[in-house]
TIRO-835195 format. One record per residue: x, y, z of N, C-alpha, C in turn; residue in three letters. Coordinates in steps of 0.001 Angstrom, whole numbers, padded with zeros to 6 digits, always signed. Layout:
XYZXYZXYZALA/...
//
This chain:
-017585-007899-016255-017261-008538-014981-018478-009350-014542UNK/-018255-010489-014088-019372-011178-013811-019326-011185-012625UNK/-020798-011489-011422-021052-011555-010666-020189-012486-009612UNK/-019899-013697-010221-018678-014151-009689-017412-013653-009238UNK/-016891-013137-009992-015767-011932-009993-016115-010786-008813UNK/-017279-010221-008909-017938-008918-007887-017924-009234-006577UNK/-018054-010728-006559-018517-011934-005189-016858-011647-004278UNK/-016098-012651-005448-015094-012874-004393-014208-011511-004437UNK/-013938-010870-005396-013566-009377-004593-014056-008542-003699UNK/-015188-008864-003223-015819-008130-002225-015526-009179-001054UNK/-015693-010252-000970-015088-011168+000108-013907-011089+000290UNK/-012854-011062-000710-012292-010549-000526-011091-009599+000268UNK/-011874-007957+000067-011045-006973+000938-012308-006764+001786UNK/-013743-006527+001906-014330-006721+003150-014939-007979+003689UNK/-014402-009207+003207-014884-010138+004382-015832-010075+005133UNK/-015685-010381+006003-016900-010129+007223-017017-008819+007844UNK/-016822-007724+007234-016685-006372+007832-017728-005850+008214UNK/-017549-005332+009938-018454-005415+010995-018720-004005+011701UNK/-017608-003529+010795-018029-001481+011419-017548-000765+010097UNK/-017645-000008+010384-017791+001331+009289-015850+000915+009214UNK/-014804+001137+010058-013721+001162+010112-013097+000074+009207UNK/-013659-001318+009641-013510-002710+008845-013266-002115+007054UNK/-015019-001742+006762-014971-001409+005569-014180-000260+004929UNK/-013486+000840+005249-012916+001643+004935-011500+000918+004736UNK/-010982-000014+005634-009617-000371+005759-009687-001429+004459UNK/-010872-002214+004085-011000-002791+002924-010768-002215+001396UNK/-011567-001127+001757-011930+000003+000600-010436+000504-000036UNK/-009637+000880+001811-008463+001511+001118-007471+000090+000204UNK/-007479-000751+000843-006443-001819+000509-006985-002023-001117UNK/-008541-002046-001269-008572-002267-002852-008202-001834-003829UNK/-008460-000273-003142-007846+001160-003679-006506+000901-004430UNK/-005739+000369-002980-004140+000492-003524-003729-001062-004067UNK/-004468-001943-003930-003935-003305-005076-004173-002451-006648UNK/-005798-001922-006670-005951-001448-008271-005211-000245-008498UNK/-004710+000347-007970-004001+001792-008282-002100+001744-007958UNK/-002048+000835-007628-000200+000693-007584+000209-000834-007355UNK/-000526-001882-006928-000090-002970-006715+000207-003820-007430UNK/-001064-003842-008712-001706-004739-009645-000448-004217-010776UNK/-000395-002622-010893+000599-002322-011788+002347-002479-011690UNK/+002774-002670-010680+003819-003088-010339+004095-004025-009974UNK/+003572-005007-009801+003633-006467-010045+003652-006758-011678UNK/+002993-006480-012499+002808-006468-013807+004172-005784-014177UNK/+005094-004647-014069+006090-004374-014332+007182-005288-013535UNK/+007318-005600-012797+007850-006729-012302+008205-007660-013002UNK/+006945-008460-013371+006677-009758-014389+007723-009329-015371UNK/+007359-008141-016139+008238-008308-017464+010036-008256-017231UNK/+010177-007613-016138+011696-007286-015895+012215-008666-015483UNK/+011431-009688-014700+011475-010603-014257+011983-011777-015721UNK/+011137-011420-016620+011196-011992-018202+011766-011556-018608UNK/+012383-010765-018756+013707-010070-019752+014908-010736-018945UNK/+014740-011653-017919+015937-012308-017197+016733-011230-016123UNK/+015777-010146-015866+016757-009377-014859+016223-010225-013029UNK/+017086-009627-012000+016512-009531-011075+015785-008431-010712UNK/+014200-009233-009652+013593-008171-009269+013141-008605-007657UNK/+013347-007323-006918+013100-007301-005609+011728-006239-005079UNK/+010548-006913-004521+009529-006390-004500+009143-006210-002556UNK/+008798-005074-002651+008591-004835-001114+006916-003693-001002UNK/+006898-004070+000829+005629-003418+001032+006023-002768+002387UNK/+006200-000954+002100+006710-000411+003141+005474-000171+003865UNK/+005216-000302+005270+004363+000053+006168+004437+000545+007239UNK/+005703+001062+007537+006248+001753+008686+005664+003559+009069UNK/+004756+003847+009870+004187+005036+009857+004476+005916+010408UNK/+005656+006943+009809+006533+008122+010427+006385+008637+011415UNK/+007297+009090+012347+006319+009454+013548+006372+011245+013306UNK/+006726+011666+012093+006214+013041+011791+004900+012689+010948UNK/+003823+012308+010917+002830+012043+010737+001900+012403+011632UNK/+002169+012564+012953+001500+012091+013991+000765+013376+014236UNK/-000839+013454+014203-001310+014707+014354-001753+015321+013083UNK/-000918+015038+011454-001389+015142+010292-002298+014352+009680UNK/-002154+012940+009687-002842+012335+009405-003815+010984+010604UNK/-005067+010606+009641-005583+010083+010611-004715+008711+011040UNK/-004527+008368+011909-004205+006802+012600-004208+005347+012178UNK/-005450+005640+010727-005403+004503+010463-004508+004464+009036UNK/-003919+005633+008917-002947+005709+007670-001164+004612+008158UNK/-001050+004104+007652+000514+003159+008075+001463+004379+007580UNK/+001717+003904+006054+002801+004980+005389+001673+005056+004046UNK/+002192+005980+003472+001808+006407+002120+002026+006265+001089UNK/+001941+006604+000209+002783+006461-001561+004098+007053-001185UNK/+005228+006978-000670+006201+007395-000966+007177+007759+000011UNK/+006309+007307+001435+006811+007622+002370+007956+006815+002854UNK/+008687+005416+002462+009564+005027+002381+010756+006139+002101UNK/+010982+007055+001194+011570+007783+000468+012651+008206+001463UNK/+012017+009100+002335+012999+009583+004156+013781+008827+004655UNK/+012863+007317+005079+013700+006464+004823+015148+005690+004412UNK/+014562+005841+003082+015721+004928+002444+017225+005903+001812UNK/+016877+007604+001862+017576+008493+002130+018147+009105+003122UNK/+017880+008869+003900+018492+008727+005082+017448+009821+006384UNK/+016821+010783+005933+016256+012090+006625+016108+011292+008080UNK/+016168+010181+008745+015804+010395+009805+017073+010577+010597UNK/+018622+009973+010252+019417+010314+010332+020174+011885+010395UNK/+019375+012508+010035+019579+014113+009507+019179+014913+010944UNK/+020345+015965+010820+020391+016976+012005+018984+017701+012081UNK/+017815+018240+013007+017289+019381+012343+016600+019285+011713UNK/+015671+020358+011604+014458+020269+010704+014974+020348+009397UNK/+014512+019181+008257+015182+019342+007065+013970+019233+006115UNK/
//
């Protein structure tokens, strides 16, 4: 990786980052382009090339059973769409 490369990825996801908070919210976003973004876009591509359709989304909606578990600056998580798109908020009762 060249220094070039080190440059603008750090400009990047921390930019001008001006508190400890800035940089963490950078840190996490890099986190999750290299650990789920970068790779599912890349699976994408090929399904995209094999001539299928593909529909790509970014859930960020932050449960309000969260609230008190996690810290504030969490949106949603790996998977937290899931309740969601199954319906649980619809659901009677603790489920």
């Amino acid at each position: 990786i060249t220094s070039e490369v080190v440059d603008r990825v750090y400009k990047e996801y921390m930019g001008d980052a001006e508190s400890p908070a800035e940089v963490r919210d950078g840190l996490l976003d890099a986190m999750g382009d290299v650990f789920f973004v970068i790779s599912a876009v890349e699976v994408a591509r090929y399904h995209r090339d094999a001539g299928n359709p593909v529909y790509f989304y970014e859930f960020q909606h932050r449960p309000s059973s969260v609230e008190g578990v996690l810290p504030t600056f969490v949106k949603a998580d790996h998977g937290a769409e899931i309740a969601f798109v199954f319906g649980k908020p619809f659901l009677a009762g603790d489920v």
